[in-house]
C-alpha positions in Angstrom: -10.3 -5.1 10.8 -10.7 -1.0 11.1 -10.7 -0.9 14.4 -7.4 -3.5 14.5 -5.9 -0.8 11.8 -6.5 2.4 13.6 -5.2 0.5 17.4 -8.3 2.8 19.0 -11.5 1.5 20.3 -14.8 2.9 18.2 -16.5 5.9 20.2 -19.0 6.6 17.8 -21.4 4.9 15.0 -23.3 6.5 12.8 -25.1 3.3 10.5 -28.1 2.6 8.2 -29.3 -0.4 7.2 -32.6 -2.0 5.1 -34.0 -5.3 4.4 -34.7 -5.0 0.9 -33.8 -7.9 -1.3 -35.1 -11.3 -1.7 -33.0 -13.7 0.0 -34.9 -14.5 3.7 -33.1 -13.1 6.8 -34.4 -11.3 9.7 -32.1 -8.7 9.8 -31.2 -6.1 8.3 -29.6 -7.5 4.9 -27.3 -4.4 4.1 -25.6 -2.5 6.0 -23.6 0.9 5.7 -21.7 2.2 9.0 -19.1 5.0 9.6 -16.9 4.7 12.4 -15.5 7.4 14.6 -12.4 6.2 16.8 -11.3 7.5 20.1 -8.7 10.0 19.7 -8.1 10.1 16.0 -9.3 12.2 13.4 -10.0 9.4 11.2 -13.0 7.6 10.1 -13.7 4.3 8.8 -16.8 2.9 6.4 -18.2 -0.3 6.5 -20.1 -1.8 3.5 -22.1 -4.8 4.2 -24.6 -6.7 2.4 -26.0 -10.5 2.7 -27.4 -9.9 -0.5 -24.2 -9.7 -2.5 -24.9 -13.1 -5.3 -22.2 -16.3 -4.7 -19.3 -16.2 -7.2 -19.8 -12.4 -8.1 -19.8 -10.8 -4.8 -16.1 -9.8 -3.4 -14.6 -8.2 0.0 -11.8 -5.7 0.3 -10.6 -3.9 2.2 -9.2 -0.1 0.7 -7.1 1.8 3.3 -6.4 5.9 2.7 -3.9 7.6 4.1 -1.2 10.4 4.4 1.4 8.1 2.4 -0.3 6.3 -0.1 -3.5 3.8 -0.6 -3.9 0.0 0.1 -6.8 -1.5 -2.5 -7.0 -4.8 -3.5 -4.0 -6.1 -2.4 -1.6 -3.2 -4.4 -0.5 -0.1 -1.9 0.7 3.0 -4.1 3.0 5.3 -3.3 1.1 9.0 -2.7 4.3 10.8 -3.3 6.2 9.0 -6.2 3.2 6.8 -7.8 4.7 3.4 -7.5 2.7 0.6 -6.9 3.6 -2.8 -5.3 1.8 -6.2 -4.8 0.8 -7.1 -1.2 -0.6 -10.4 -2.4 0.7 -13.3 -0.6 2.7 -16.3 -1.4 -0.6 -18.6 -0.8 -3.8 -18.1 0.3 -5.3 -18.7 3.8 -8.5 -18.8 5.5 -8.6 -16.2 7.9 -10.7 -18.1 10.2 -7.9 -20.8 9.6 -5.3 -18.1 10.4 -6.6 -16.7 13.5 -6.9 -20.1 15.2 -3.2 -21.2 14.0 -2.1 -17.6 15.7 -4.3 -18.5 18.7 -2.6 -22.1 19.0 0.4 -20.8 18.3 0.7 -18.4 20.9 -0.7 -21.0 23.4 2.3 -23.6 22.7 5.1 -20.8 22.3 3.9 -19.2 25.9 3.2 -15.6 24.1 0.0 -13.2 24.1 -2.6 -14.1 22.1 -2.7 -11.6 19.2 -6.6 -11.0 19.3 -7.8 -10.9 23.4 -11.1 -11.2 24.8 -10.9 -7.2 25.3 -10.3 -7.0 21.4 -13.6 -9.2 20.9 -15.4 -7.3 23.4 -14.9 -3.9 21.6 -15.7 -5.7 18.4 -19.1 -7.0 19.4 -19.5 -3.8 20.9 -18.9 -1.7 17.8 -21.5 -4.2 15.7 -23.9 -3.6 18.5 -23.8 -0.2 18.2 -24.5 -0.1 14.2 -27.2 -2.4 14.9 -28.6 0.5 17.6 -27.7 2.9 15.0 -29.7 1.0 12.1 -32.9 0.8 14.4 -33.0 4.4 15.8 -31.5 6.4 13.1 -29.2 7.9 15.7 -25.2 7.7 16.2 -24.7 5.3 18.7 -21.5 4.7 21.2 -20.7 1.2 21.9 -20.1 0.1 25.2 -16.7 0.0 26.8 -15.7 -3.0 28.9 -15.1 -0.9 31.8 -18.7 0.2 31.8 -20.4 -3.4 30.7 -18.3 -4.3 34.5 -19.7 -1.7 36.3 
């Protein structure tokens, strides 16, 4: 979702991660990235956790900005304060809604809205927090131009 937000591939990852916690995973159970992104002086920070407890633990997404803040589904207005609901009408899946835009696209003879290159970059940007986790290091995910090569 960052990466779809800023429109620039990730260059750089700085992560750290532990497997503290007693639910049983091999991994790393929580996670805490920042992303650098090609050409923009902007960072993003990724909080994840497997630990988080069913039926308390809750995503979101907050987004900061010259204009204003997105949090929870309200954005507010930097300059005159005002606030406004982004919730919508009904809920959806957005596993659900990312295979009806696939589909959707398919019948109606458009782009797809998420392409392979988009997945690669992603996979490529969790890759790299994993690397980043392991060596204590920033990290730089691989581009697909290089993964061809």
């Amino acid at each position: 979702m960052i990466r779809w937000l800023c429109g620039k591939p990730v260059c750089r990852v700085t992560a750290l991660g532990n497997r503290i916690g007693d639910l049983p995973y091999w991994h790393n159970k929580t996670i805490v990235a920042l992303l650098e992104f090609e050409g923009l002086d902007a960072i993003g920070e990724l909080t994840f956790s497997y630990e988080g407890m069913p039926g308390m633990a809750r995503g979101g997404l907050t987004v900061i900005g010259s204009k204003g803040m997105i949090s929870l589904e309200r954005f507010r207005d930097r300059a005159s304060g005002q606030e406004e609901s982004l919730k919508p009408d009904h809920e959806e899946d957005s596993h659900q809604a990312g295979v009806r835009a696939f589909l959707d696209a398919l019948r109606d003879g458009r782009p797809v809205p998420i392409t392979a290159e988009d997945g690669f970059d992603s996979v490529a940007a969790a890759h790299a927090i994993d690397v980043s986790c392991e060596t204590g290091q920033p990290a730089k995910p691989e581009r697909l131009q290089e993964a061809a090569t």
